[in-house]
VOGU-3710 file (C-alpha; in Angstrom, 3 decimals, decimal comma):
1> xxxxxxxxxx> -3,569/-3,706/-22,718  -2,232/-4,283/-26,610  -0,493/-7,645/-24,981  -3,009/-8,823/-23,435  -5,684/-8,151/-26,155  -2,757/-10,006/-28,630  -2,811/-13,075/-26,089  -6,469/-13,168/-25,853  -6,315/-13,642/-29,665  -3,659/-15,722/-29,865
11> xxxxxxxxxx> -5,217/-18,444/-27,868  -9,054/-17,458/-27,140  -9,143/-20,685/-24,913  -7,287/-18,787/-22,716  -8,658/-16,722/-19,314  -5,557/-15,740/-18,359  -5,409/-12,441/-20,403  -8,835/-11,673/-20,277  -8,734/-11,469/-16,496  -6,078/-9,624/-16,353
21> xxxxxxxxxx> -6,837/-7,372/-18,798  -10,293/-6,530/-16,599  -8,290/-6,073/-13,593  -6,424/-3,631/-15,102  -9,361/-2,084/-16,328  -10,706/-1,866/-12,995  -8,225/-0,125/-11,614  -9,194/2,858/-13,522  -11,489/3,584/-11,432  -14,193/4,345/-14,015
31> xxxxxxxxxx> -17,205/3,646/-15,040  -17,027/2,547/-18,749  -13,757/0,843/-18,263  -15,468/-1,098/-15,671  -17,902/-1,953/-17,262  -16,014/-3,208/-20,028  -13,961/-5,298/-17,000  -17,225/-6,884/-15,964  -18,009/-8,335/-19,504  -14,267/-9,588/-19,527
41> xxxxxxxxxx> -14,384/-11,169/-16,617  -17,932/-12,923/-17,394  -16,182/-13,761/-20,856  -13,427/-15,502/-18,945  -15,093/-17,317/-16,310  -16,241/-20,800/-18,643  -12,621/-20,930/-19,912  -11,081/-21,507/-16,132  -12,743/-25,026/-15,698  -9,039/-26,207/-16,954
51> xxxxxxxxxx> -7,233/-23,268/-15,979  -4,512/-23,542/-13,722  -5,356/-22,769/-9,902  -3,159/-19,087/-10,173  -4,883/-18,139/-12,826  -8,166/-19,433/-11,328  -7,010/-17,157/-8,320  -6,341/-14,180/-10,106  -9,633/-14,424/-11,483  -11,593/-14,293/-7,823
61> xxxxxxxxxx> -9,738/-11,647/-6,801  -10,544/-9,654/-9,984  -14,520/-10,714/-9,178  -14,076/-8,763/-5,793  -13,005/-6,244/-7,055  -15,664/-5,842/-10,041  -18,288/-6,157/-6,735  -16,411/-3,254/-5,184  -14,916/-5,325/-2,878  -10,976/-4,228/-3,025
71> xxxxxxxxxx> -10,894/-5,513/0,466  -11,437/-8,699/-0,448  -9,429/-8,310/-3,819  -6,236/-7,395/-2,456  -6,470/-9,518/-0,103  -6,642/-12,036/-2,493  -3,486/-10,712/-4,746  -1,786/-11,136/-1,429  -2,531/-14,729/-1,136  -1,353/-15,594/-4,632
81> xxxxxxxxxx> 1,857/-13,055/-3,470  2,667/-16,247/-0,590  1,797/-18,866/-3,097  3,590/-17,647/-5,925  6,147/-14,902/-4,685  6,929/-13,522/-8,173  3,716/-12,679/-9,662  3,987/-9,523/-10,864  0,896/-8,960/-11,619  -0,238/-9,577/-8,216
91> xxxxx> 2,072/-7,385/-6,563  0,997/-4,772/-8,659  -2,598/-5,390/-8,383  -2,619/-5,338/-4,646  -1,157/-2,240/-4,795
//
């Protein structure tokens, strides 16, 4: 979470680490850290207008999985597993 935090403020333009800094968050599995995952994720979602279309796919499938919908979420970490076979952070996300 350091990294990603040190991206964020590297380049706060960027959605990229925020997202996947709340998807990690998420899959905590609690409360406050989802909470905190939310906010992220609301944070990020004016800075994908430009954002390329994996990151803009990363960031729905974290959204799913903010609404409880890990269904839909991993599902959509697969999808971005065809598209982009060596996303790491989709493989693990799905997961």
């Amino acid at each position: 979470l350091q990294a990603l935090d040190a991206a964020a403020a590297e380049d706060p333009g960027w959605a990229y680490p925020l997202t996947l800094k709340a998807a990690v968050l998420l899959t905590l599995a609690e409360q406050g850290p989802a909470a905190e995952a939310r906010g992220l994720l609301e944070q990020a979602a004016p800075l994908l207008a430009h954002a390329p279309e994996r990151e803009r796919a990363h960031h729905e499938a974290a959204r799913a999985a903010a609404a409880g919908d890990w269904d839909t979420a991993c599902r959509r970490w697969d999808a971005i597993l065809v598209r982009w076979p060596r996303d790491v952070a989709a493989l693990v996300l799905a997961h």
